[in-house]
C-alpha positions as CSV (number, residue, x, y, z in Angstrom):
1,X,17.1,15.9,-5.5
2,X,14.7,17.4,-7.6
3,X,14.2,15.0,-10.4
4,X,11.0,13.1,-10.5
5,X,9.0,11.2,-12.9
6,X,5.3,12.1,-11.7
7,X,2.6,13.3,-14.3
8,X,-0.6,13.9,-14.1
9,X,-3.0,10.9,-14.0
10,X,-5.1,9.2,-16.6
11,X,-8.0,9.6,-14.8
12,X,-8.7,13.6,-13.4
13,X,-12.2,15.0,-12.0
14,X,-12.9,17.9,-13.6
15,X,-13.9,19.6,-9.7
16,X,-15.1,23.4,-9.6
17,X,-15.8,25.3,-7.0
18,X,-14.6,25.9,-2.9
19,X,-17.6,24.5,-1.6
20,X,-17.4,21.5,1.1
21,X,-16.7,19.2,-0.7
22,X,-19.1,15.9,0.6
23,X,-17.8,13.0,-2.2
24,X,-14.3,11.7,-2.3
25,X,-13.7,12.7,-6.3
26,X,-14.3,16.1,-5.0
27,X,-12.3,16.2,-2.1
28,X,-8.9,14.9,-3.0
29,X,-7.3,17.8,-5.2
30,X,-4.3,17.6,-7.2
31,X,-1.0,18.4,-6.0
32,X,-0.6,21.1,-8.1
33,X,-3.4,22.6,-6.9
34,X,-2.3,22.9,-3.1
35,X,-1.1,26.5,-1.3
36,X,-0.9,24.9,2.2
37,X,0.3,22.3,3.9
38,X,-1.6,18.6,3.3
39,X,-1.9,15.4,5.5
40,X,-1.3,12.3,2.9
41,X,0.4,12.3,-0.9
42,X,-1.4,10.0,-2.7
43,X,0.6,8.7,-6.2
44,X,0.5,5.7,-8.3
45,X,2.3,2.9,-9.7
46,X,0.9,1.4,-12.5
47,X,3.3,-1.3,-13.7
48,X,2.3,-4.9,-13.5
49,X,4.7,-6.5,-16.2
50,X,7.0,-7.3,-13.6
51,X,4.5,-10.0,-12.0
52,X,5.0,-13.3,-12.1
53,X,1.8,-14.3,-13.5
54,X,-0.7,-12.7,-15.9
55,X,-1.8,-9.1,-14.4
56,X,-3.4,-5.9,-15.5
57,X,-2.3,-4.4,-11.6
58,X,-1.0,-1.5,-14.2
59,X,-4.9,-0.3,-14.2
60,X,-5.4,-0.1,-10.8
61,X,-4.0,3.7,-10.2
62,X,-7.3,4.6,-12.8
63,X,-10.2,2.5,-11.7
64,X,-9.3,2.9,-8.0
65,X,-9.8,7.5,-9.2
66,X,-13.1,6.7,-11.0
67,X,-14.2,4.7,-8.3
68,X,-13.9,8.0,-5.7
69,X,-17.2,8.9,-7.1
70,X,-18.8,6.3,-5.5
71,X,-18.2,6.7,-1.7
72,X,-19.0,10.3,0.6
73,X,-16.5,11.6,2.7
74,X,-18.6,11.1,5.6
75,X,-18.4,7.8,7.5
76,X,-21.2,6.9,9.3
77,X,-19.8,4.1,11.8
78,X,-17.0,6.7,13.3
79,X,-18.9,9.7,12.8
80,X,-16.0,11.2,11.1
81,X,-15.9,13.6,7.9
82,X,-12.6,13.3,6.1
83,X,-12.6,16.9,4.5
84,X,-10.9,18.0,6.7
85,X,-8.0,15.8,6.3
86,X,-6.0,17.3,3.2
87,X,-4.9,14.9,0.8
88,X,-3.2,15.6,-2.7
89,X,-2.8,13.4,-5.7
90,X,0.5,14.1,-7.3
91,X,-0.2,11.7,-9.9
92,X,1.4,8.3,-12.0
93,X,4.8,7.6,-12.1
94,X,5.6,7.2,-16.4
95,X,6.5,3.6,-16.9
96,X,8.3,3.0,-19.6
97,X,6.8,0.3,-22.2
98,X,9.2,-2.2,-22.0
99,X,12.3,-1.9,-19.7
100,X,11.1,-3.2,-16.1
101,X,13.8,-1.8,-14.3
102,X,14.0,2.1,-15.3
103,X,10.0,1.8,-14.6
104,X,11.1,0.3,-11.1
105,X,14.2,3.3,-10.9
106,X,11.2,6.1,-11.9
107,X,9.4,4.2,-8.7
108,X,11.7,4.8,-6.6
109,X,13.3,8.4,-7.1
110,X,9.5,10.0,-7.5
111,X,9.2,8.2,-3.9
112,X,12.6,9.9,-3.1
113,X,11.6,13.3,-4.4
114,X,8.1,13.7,-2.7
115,X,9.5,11.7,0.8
116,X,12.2,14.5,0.6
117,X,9.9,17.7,-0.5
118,X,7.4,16.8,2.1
119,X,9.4,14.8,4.7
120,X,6.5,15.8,7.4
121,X,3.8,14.7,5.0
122,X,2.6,10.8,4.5
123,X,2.7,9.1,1.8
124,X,0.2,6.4,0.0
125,X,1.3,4.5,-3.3
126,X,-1.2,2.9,-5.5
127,X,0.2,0.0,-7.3
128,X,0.6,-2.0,-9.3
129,X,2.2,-5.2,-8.5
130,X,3.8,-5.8,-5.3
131,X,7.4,-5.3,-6.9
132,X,6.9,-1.4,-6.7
133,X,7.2,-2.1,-2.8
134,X,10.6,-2.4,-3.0
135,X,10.8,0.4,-5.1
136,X,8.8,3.0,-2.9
137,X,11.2,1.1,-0.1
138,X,14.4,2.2,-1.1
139,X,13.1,5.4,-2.4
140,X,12.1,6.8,1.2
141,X,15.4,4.9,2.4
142,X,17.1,7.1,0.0
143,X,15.5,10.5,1.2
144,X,16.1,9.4,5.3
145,X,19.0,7.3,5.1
146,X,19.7,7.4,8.6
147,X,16.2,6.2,9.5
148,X,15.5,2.5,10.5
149,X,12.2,1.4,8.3
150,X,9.9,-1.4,10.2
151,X,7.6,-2.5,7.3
152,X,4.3,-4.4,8.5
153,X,3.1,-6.4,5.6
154,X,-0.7,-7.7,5.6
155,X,-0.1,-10.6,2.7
156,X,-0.9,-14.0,1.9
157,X,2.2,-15.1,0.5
158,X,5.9,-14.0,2.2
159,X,7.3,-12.5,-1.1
160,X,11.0,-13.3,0.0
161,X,11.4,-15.4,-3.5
162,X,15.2,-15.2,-4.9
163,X,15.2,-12.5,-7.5
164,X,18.2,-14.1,-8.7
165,X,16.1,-16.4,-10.5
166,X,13.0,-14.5,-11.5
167,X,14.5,-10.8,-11.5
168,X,12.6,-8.0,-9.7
169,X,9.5,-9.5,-9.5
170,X,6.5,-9.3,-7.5
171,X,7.2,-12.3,-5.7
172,X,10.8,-10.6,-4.5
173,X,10.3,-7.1,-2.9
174,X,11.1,-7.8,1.2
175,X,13.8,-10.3,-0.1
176,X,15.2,-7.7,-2.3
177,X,15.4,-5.1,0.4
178,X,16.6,-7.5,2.5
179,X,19.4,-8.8,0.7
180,X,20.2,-5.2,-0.4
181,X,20.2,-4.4,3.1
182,X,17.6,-1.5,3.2
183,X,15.9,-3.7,6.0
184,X,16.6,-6.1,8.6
185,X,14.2,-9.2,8.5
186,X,14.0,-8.4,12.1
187,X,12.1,-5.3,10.9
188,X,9.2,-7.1,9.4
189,X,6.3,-8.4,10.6
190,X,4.2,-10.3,8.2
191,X,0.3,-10.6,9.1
192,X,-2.2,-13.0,6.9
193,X,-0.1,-15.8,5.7
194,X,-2.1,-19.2,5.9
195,X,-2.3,-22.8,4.0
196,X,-0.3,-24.1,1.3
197,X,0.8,-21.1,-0.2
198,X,4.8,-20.3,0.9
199,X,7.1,-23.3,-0.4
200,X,9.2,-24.7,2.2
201,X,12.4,-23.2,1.3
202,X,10.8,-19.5,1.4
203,X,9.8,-19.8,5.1
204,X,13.3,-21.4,5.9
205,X,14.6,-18.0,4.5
206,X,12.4,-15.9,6.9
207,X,13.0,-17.8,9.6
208,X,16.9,-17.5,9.4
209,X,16.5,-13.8,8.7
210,X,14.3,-13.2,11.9
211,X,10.7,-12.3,9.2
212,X,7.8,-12.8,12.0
213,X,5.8,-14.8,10.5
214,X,1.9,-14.1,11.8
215,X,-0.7,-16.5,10.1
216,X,-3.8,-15.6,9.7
217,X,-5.5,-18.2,12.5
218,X,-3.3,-16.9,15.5
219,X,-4.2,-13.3,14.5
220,X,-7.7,-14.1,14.4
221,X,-7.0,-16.7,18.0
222,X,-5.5,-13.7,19.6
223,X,-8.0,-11.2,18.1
224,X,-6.8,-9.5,14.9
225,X,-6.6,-6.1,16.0
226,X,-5.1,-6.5,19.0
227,X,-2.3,-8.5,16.8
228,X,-2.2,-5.3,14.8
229,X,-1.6,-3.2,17.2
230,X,0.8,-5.4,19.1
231,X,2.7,-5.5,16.0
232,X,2.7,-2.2,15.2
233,X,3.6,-1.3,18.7
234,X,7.1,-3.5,18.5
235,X,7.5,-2.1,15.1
236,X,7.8,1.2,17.0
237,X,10.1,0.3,19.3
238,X,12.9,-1.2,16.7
239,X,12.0,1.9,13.7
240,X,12.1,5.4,13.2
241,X,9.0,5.3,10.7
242,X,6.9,2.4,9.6
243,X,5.7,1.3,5.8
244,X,2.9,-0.6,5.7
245,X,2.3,-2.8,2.0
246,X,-1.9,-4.2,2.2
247,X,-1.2,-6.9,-0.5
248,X,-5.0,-7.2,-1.5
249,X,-4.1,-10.8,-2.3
250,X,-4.7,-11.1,1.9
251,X,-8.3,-11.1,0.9
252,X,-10.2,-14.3,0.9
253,X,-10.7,-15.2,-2.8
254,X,-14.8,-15.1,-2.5
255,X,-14.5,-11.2,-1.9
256,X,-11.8,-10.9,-4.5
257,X,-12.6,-11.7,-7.9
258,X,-10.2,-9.1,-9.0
259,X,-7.1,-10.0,-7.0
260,X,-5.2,-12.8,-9.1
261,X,-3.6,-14.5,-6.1
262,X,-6.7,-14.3,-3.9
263,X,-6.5,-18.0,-2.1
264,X,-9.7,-19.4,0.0
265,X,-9.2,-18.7,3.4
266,X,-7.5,-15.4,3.8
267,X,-9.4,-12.1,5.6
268,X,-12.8,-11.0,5.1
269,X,-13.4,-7.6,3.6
270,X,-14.9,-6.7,7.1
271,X,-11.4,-7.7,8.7
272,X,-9.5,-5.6,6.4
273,X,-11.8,-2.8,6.9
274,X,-11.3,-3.0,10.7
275,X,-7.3,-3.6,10.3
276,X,-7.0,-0.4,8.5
277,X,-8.7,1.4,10.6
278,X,-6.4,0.4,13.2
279,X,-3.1,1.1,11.3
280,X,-4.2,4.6,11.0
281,X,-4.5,4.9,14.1
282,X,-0.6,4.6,15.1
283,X,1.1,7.4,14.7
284,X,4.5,5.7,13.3
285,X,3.1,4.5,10.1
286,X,4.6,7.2,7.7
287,X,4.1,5.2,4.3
288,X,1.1,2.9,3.2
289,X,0.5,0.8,-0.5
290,X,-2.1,-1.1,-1.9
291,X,-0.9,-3.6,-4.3
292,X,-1.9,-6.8,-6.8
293,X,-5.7,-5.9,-7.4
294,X,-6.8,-6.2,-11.0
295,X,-9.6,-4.6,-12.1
296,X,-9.6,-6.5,-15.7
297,X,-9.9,-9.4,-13.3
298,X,-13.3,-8.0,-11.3
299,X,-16.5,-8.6,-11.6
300,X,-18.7,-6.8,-13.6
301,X,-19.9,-4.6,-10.1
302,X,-15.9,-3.8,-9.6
303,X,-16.7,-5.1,-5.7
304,X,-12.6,-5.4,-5.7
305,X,-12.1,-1.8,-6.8
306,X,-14.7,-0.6,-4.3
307,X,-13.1,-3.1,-1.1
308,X,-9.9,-1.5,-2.1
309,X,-11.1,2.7,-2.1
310,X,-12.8,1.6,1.3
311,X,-9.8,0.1,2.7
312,X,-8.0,3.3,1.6
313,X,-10.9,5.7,3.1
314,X,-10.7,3.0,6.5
315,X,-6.8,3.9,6.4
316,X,-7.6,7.9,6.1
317,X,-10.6,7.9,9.1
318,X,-7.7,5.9,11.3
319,X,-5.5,8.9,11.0
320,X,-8.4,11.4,11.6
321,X,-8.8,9.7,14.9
322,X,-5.3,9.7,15.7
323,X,-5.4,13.0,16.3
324,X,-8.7,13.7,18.3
């Protein structure tokens, strides 16, 4: 396949230069740039029409870029540089102004294209709402379609909502690659859920499609990483590669003014931090998004915009580890 619908980004540092690079906006490089082989694709997804309430998700791709300038490559609490992990930006996926599904179609075949150009090479979507999950889903189903995908989804909510009734909307993606049968519920292991925010009828539907359902108080009761790692481990054991989707609506709602389903009681920033650090670690996840955070929704700080790059870095110093 060789059509795709990736252009360059709204948002591009104007980087000079072959020194080391020591901030993030001068370390990721565009993918047009690249002569050699890179570690991580990064590309985004900025459509947020399809959610079910009010959004700006659409501006997250931008604000998460200008943000880079804000954070050194260098963490201090591992003692890890990340320069020397390559990572590429290939860029937006066009949306078209109106028509939800070709935007959701463009999704989907740029995920094909760059799953099947650089099949060795992971890949990290920036979205969006969380309906461009089950676009980046199918897409890599699309360029492996004899591969089993395990998807490990850190989320308040279950997002198994009929899209029958509200079309393909945030609230749908695992349902819609459920019922389309580009997963098996089996496959899915849901971490974060809590309270009184899944309707009755939605965890029926998990239940009877085998959805592990993990609420936030038994991961915390049986420690939280080690329930990341347990889950990721019997992911491994059931799929060929794993996709991970961080719905940033996981987040407690006090350190997420810019995440428009934040709920009180979900994870800490500090939790997040520590889970991403942990999914990098495991070598099975091939495929990672961050969805649902709206910057026209943040504070006038951005602290959203900057939890989300520092997730993203977390992610990044997990896979650096991996491999010492």
């Amino acid at each position: 396949m060789s059509e795709h619908f990736l252009k360059q980004p709204e948002w591009v540092w104007n980087v000079s230069g072959n020194e080391m690079p020591t901030y993030v906006h001068h370390w990721v490089r565009p993918l047009s740039e690249h002569n050699q082989p890179f570690d991580l694709i990064l590309y985004g997804a900025p459509i947020s029409r399809s959610s079910i309430s009010v959004s700006g998700a659409s501006l997250y791709p931008t604000e998460f870029r200008m943000m880079w300038k804000s954070f050194a490559t260098y963490n201090l609490d591992e003692n890890v540089d990340l320069n020397s992990f390559r990572v590429a930006d290939a860029g937006d996926v066009m949306m078209h102004t109106t028509d939800i599904l070709l935007s959701h179609q463009r999704i989907q075949r740029s995920t094909a294209f760059l799953a099947e150009h650089y099949p060795n090479t992971r890949t990290c979507m920036i979205g969006g709402d969380h309906s461009t999950t089950a676009c980046a889903v199918r897409g890599i189903k699309e360029a492996f379609p004899e591969d089993t995908i395990g998807v490990l989804q850190l989320d308040t909510h279950l997002d198994v909502r009929d899209p029958n009734e509200l079309g393909p909307a945030n609230g749908t993606p695992i349902r819609q690659l459920i019922d389309g049968h580009h997963i098996l519920g089996e496959h899915v292991i849901n971490i974060g859920l809590h309270g009184y925010f899944n309707a009755k009828p939605l965890i029926d539907y998990a239940n009877e499609h085998g959805i592990q359902m993990i609420t936030l108080n038994q991961a915390r009761g049986h420690g939280l990483i080690k329930t990341i790692k347990r889950a990721l481990d019997e992911l491994s054991g059931k799929a060929d590669r794993i996709y991970v989707t961080v719905d940033m609506d996981v987040l407690d709602i006090s350190v997420a003014p810019g995440v428009p389903a934040s709920t009180p009681g979900g994870m800490s920033a500090s939790e997040l931090f520590n889970s991403l650090l942990e999914i990098g670690k495991h070598p099975c996840v091939k495929h990672i998004d961050f969805v649902c955070l709206d910057p026209s929704k943040d504070s006038h700080v951005s602290e959203t915009v900057k939890v989300g790059v520092y997730a993203w870095l977390q992610f990044i110093t997990g896979l650096i580890l991996q491999s010492k």
